[in-house]
Structures are given as C-alpha cells and as structure tokens.
C-alpha positions, 0 to 999 in steps of 0.5 A, a space after each residue: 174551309 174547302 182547303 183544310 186538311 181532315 184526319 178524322 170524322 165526328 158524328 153527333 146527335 142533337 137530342 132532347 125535349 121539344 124548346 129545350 133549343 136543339 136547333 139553336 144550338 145547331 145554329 150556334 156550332 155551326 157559327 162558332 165553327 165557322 160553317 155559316 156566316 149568319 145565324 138563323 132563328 126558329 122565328 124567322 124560319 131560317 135554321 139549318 135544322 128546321 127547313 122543312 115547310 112542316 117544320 117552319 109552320 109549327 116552329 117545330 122540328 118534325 123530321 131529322 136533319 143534318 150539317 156538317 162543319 170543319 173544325 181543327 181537322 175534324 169533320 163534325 156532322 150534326 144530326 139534328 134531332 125532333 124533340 116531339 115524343 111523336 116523333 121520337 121514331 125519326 131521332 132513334 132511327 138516326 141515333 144508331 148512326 152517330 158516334 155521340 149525342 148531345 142531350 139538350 136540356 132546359 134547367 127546370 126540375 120539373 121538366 127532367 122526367 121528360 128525358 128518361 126515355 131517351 138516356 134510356 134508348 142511350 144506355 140500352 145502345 151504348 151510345 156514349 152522350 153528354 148533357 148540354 143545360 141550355 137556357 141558363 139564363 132562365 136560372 137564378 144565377 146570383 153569386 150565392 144562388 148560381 150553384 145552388 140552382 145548378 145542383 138542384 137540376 143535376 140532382 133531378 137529371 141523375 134520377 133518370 139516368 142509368 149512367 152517373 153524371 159527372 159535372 165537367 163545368 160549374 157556372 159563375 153567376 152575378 146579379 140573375 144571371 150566369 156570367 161565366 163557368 169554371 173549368 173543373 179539369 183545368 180550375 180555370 174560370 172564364 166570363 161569357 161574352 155575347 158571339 164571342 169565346 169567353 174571356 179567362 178570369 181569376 177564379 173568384 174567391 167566392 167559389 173556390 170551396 164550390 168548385 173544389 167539391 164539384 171537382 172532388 165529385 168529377 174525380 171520384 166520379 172517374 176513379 170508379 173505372 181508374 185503379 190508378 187515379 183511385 190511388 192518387 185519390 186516397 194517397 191526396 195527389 193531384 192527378 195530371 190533367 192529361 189524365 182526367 182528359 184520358 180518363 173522360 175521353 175513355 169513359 164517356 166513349 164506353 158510355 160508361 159516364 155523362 158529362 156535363 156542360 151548360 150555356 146559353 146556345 142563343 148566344 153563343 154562351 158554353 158552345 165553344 167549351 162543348 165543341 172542344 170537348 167533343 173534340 177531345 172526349 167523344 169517339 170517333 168514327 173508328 172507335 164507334 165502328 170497332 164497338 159495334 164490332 165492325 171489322 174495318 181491315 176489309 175494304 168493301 164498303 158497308 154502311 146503314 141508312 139512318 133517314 130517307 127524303 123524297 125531295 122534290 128536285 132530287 127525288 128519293 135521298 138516303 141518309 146513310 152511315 158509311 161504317 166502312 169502305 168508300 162509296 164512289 157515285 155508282 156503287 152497287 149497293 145492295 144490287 142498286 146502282 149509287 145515283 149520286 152522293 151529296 152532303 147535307 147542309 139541312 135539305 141544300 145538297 153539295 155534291 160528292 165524288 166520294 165518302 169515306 168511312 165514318 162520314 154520313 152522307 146522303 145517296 141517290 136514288 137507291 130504289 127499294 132500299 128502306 130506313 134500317 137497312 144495311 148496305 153492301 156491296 154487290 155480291 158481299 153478303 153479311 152474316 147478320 145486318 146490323 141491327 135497327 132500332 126498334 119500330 114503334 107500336 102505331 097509338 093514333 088513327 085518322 080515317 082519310 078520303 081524297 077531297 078529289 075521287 080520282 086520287 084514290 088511284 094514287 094514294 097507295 103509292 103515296 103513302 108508301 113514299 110517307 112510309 119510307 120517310 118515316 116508318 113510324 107511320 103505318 095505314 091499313 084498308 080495314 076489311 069490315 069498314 072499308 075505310 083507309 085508316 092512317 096510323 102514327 104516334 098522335 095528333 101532329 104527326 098525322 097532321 104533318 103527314 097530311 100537309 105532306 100529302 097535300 104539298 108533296 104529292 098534291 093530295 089533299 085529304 078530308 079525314 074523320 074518326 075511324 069507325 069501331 068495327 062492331 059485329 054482332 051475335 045471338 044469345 039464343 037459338 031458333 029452330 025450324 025457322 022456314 024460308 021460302 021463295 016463290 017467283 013466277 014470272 012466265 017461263 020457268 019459275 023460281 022456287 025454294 023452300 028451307 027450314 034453318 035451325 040457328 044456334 049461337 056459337 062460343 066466343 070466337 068459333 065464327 061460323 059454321 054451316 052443316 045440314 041433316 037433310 034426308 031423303 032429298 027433300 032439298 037435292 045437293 046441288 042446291 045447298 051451296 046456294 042455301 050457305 051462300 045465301 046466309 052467309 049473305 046475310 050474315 055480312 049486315 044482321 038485323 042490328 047492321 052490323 056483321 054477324 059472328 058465332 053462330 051456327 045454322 042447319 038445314 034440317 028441311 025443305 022442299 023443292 020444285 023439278 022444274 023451277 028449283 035453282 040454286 039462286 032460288 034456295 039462295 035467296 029462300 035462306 035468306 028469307 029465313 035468316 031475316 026471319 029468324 035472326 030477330 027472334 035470337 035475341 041479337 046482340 052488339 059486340 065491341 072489339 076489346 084490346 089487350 093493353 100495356 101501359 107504361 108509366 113513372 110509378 108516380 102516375 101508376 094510380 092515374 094510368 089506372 083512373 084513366 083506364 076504368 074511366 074508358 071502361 077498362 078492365 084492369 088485369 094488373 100492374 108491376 114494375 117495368 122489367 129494365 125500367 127502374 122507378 117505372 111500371 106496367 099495367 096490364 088491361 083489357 080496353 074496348 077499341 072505342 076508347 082508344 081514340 085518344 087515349 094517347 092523348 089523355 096519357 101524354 098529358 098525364 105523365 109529362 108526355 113520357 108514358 106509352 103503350 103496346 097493344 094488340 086486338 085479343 077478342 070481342 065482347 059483348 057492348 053493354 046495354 044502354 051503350 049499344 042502344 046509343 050506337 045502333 040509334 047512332 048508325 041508324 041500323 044501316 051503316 055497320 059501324 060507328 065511331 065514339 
C-alpha cells in the first residue's frame, strides 16, 4: 500500500446518531480498501474508531478519531465521529476540517428526527454530505414491499433537511431482506454478497417501472441547477451518464444536494458503491480549500486544529487541517516549533517526514495551541482566522472533590489538559459555595471526564449535586438598632458603642454602607471598623446564607478615649446586626435563570409542561429564526430546577431539543419551599442543593 502513487486527498466525516453504525462502516471502508486486514467489532473493543478506554467501556464513541486508506490514487481520511448529542462538540469541531461527511442512518422513521440538527450544522456550513441508510436488513425487503419501505424513510429524511435529497440507489429485495440495489446512474442492478463486491444481474422485471420513477426523480432533482439536462429533460432525451456524474459530482461539492445510498456496513453490503461515489462525486481537498476562499497559489502553510489528545506516551497531539503549504518536523507555527507529525490510525501513530495540503494529520507538542486554532507560519499574519465552530453553552453540572486532599494541588492543571481536549467542557470555583463545579453537555460526558481524570492523571473524584447559591434579604427595616461591645481584661479594655439603622434595598442594589454621625459621638478612624464589622456579617445572615439588598447607617454611638479601637466598633456592629437582623423580616432568595429552549414544534407543549412543573415562569414561545418546523421558548427557571433539566428534555424530544441560558436575577423562594431548604441546611452551611 506504501508503493502507490497518490495524486490527491479526500477528507470525509462519518456522522450520525449514537448505534446508526458509524464505527462499523469505518471497519467496513477500511477493509474493503484494503487498509487493514481484519475487521474489528464494537463488541470485542477492537475497532479503529473506538479505541479509547472510555469508549471500549461503554461501547460508545466518546471522542473523534481518524484512519486514513489508499484508494485508486486517492488518499481517503476517515474522521469518525460520536454520535452521542453529548458529545456533539467533538463532531462539529472536527467537521469544519473535512472535505465531506457521511451521514449514517438507521432506516427507522421514527428515529430520522434525531438527524435535523446535524444537516442542520451542514447546511449553515456548507459542507457538502450524503446519506448512508445502514442496517437495512432490519428492513421489510420483500420484492414487493423493499421500495415501499425505502420510500417511506426517504420521505422522513426530506423532513428534516434544508437540502433535497436525491436517491442515487434503489434496493433489491427477496423474501425479509435486501439482496441487492439498482444503480439508478448507470440502470444497472447488482446482488449483494457477504466481504465481497456485489455481483452484476439483469434488472428485474419486477422493478423496472420503480426504478424509472426513482431515476426520473434523481434527474429532475439535478436539472433544477442544469439548463442544459433541464432541456433534455422536457425535449424526453437521455442524458449521457458522464453528465449526471458531472452534474452529482458539481452539485453535491456546492452542497447544494444530498445523495443517497444504502447497505449493510456489518457486511460489507453497499460500501464499495459509497467509496466509489466519494471518489467520483465528493470534493477534494482543493476545491474545499478554494470555497473556504483560501488562497492556495502562497506556499507558506496554514492550517487548522480540528482535535487535541494528550496521550499518555506521546504527550499532547493536535489533530490539524493542513489547507495549504507543507508542514516539515520542525515548522514554527504560530511561533511553536512542530515536534513531530505522525498519522492516525485511531490513537496508533506512524510517523511523517512531511504533509502536504489537504491531508489531516496530527502534530507534536505544540504548546499553548487550542482545538480551533489557526496555524501560520512564523511571521505570516492572517487578516481573520478561519472561523471555528460555535462553543456550546455547558447544561450539566457536578461538583467534584479529590478522594486524596493532596491532589487539590493538581487538579487545575488538569482540568485545563480536559479542556483542551474537549472545550465543551468547562469548570468553575464558585465564589459563595466554594465548590469546584465541573460543566459539560450531561451525564456521560462528566462520567467520561471523571474516568479520564482517574486513568490519565491519577485522580480520582468524589462528586455531589452542586449546591444552589442561595442569599437572602429583608422585607422591612429596623431603626436605632444598638451594639455594644465592652471587654475588660487588664490592661486597656475594649470598647464600642453603635447605633445602626437597617432598611432593604431594591432588587439588586447590593449593599450600601453610609453614616449621619454628628459631634463625634463615634470618632472617624473607627467607622471602618463598623462597615467591615457588618459587612462581616452580612456574609452568613440569620437564615445562613449571604446577605444582599440592604442598606445600614450609623446614626449613633459612643466611645471610650482609652479602650476604643476599631476592632472593638468592628465587633460592637456586629452585635448590632445579630440584633437587629432578625427583627427585619428575613427572607431566602433563589437565583433565577433566564432560559431558552429549543424544540420541534411538535414538543412545544411538553417543553412547556416541563418548564411549569419546575416552577418556570413562561415568558413566551416563537418560531426559531433559520429553524423551519422548530420553536423557542423563553422563561424564567429558579437554578434549583436546572439539575437535570437536560436530562428531562433530552428524553422528551428525541434527544434533539436544547437550550442557551444565563443568570438574570434573584428572587424571592416561596414560603414553605424556603422552609424545606433552611431546615435542609440546618441554618449553618449557606447553601443547599435539590
């Protein structure tokens, strides 16, 4: 395979759903292709694509992986893509590097919906795609039946995409299962055979009137971007195949189409077809560069990382585009010296001496340098960097304590090794709970981040909820509230005398300190000791929690010439806030969220549900702007409620519906609910959790 001469580059993502078999149809091209000897299976844990310890444990795809295969001249790199939505980060970071992408498919109607938004991420990129209907032997294939059930899925798959989809194959079927396809380009029909390329046959009689709809539809799909075949259309001649190859091949690289093919990865069954077509119809690396409107005639290189690993032999790996120029071990990039370039056979490197544009390849030790960059040379400056994908908004949270005290010490540095890994992660060291709080796209992802904090780094984690960041106020004021503090203990006393008065603030005025003293009856240099001394206080207030809207004077008070000090006025306000506080009419205050769901109109009014039964406040609901058939709705959602929210939504709408949110005020917890959670904390932790 080393002796083949290459004249040209072919990246393609593998995308879709979580067990439409994206990993197995990795296996599949890569065997028919020749690039390994033996296929893997998801069961045994010995794919390329999910050779991860994480992955292998779930059977699951976690994080992107790559495989490169020779094929006719071509170079084909394989970007394998998680199907998990919580991992949908790693897949569109990935995508803006690729040339074209597969989507894989089950052909079950009910589960296309779980697809929109992927074309969706497509389309807004223009990344030009086809669909690959895996697993149609779970099909009703019968001679009769084969194309009736073919049609139905193609109908579902055109209800969520942008794009037409034009069907570039029609299957055979016998008895349950599908025995072969029709080649609606050439009109030539072919008989599966289990590792094997299928078998030319007559067309079957049976089929002859399906299978000329299904090519009329192909056509007139095309002659709505092609004058020329529209004329030959009307005028009842047959195009040339050359010309509907030219024209899928012009249509699908303006991503301005979706073709369609179909097989059974497992066995082999439709892949050689869908390798040939990516041959014949996909962009290459040129062309792709030219539409991002890269100007290739400069040599200087320049190129993208799409991935980041941190590997335990080889350290830190970036996953790079090269978009143009050649990379030699040693380049300055960004102003960080290349240590190394190796490609990627899942996480088995083979080293490099160089790569040209077009290839994707992975790059050594380059310090500093994050998932999304771009890459120049030294001293080359871009006018704009190309542009990454879109961070998504963190909707789950763990808080996370070493099981070993002294690991705190590391556990900055590695997180921030996570983070580069994947940015959809994100941590924080709240400032009222004082909990370090881990933030991801739900359950397994944190779960998967914890296993590689424990095997990677050796740092195991105990988590818990994170505690809500409860404050509270008051709803009236006191007046002449008096503090006084009086210690004699030989010597020089202490001594301080206050008079506070207390009053409630609006909604998110904070704090505010002032005094009215007159005639020195408490001297200057002492009444920073009285606002520190109740701002003290006002950290842990009489419910336990932090104090917020409130304002205090000091209209009053006395003092001794000898034992007044500053930390005795300190602590004599203190006395007075404790006396006075209660008397205020305390109350609890929760954070409130501002919240924007998304959703299939079709779960509008179950979105809606969800959000009153977490005592959301609905401020409205419209049609998503760009998102045909989908809407948003707007609310108000106490930060309580959110543990699991996405868990709850997920479930409700296919695993497709999502939201965006941010903090917007505090309000006040309803009675008998602040009850539960002030007897919950026991009035002496500051926080508690639902």
């Amino acid at each position: 395979m080393h002796d083949k001469v290459i004249t040209g580059t072919r990246n393609v993502a593998i995308v879709g759903p979580y067990l439409s078999g994206k990993t197995t149809l990795l296996e599949s091209l890569l065997s028919v292709t020749g690039a390994i000897s033996r296929k893997g299976s998801i069961k045994d844990g010995n794919t390329v694509g999910d050779n991860a310890a994480e992955a292998r444990d779930r059977q699951m795809s976690v994080e992107v992986s790559t495989a490169s295969t020779d094929y006719q001249g071509i170079r084909f790199t394989f970007v394998d893509c998680p199907g998990s939505v919580e991992f949908a980060q790693e897949s569109y970071n990935a995508l803006i590097g690729v040339d074209a992408a597969i989507v894989v498919c089950e052909p079950v109607t009910d589960r296309v919906l779980t697809l929109a938004p992927l074309f969706k991420f497509l389309d807004d990129w223009e990344i030009p795609h086809l669909v690959f209907i895996n697993k149609m032997d779970r099909l009703a294939c019968s001679e009769a039946a084969c194309g009736a059930s073919f049609r139905q899925i193609l109908d579902a798959l055109k209800t969520v995409s942008s794009r037409p989809l034009v069907p570039h194959q029609y299957p055979i079927g016998k008895g349950e299962q599908p025995i072969g396809f029709i080649d609606l380009v050439t009109e030539e029909a072919y008989h599966y055979h289990p590792g094997a390329p299928a078998d030319r046959v007559p067309m079957p009689e049976a089929l002859k009137e399906q299978e000329h709809w299904a090519r009329e539809e192909m056509l007139e799909a095309l002659s709505n971007f092609d004058d020329h075949l529209l004329e030959e259309l009307l005028e009842e001649i047959e195009p040339p195949q050359e010309e509907i190859i030219k024209d899928l091949k012009m249509e699908l690289g303006a991503d301005l189409i979706v073709p369609v093919f179909m097989g059974v990865a497992e066995q082999d069954y439709g892949v050689r077809p869908l390798i040939d077509a990516l041959l014949r119809e996909a962009p290459d690396s040129t062309t792709t560069a030219e539409h991002r409107g890269i100007v290739l005639h400069e040599d200087a290189p320049l190129a993208q990382v799409i991935k980041t690993y941190y590997t335990p032999q080889g350290g830190k790996l970036s996953l790079v585009r090269v978009w143009k120029g050649t990379l030699t071990d040693g380049t300055l990039l960004n102003g960080v010296r290349v240590g190394g370039l190796y490609r990627l056979t899942g996480q088995q490197p083979s080293s490099l001496t160089q790569a040209e544009a077009g290839e994707i390849v992975a790059v050594g030790r380059l310090e500093g340098i994050k998932t999304g960059d771009t890459l120049t040379a030294a001293g080359k400056q871009l006018a704009t960097e190309l542009p990454k994908a879109e961070q998504l908004t963190p909707v789950y949270a763990l808080a996370i304590v070493p099981e070993k005290r002294n690991d705190e010490v590391k556990l900055s540095g590695a997180i921030a090794k996570l983070m580069e890994e994947d940015p959809s992660l994100a941590w924080e060291q709240h400032g009222d709970t004082h909990e370090v709080i881990l933030w991801g796209q739900g359950e397994i992802h944190l779960q998967v981040a914890l296993d590689r904090l424990r095997r990677k780094y050796n740092l195991p984690m105990n988590t818990h909820l994170p505690q809500v960041p409860y404050k509270e106020t008051i709803r009236k004021p006191a007046s002449s509230v008096h503090g006084r503090y009086k210690h004699q203990s030989g010597g020089h006393g202490q001594f301080g005398d206050v008079y506070l008065d207390i009053k409630p603030l609006q909604r998110g005025e904070g704090f505010n300190f002032s005094e009215t003293i007159v005639g020195g009856s408490v001297p200057r240099q002492y009444i920073p000791g009285v606002e520190t001394g109740v701002r003290e206080y006002l950290v842990h207030g009489p419910l336990g929690f932090p104090v917020v809207d409130v304002a205090v004077t000091l209209t009053n008070g006395s003092y001794h010439t000898v034992d007044s000090s500053e930390q005795a006025f300190k602590n004599a306000a203190r006395i007075a806030m404790q006396t006075g506080m209660p008397q205020c009419q305390p109350t609890l205050l929760e954070p409130i969220v501002s919240i924007e769901v998304c959703a299939p109109n079709e779960y509008t009014s179950k979105v809606l549900q969800l959000l009153s039964g977490r005592r959301g406040q609905i401020l409205g609901y419209d049609g998503k702007s760009d998102w045909s058939g989908w809407d948003q709705v707007t609310a108000y959602l106490p930060q309580a409620e959110m543990h699991n929210f996405i868990v709850e939504l997920r479930s409700l709408t296919m695993g497709v519906g999502f939201f965006n949110w941010k903090y917007d005020h505090l309000q006040e917890v309803p009675d008998k609910l602040a009850e539960r959670v002030i007897a919950t904390t026991g009035n002496g932790n500051g926080n508690s959790h639902r």
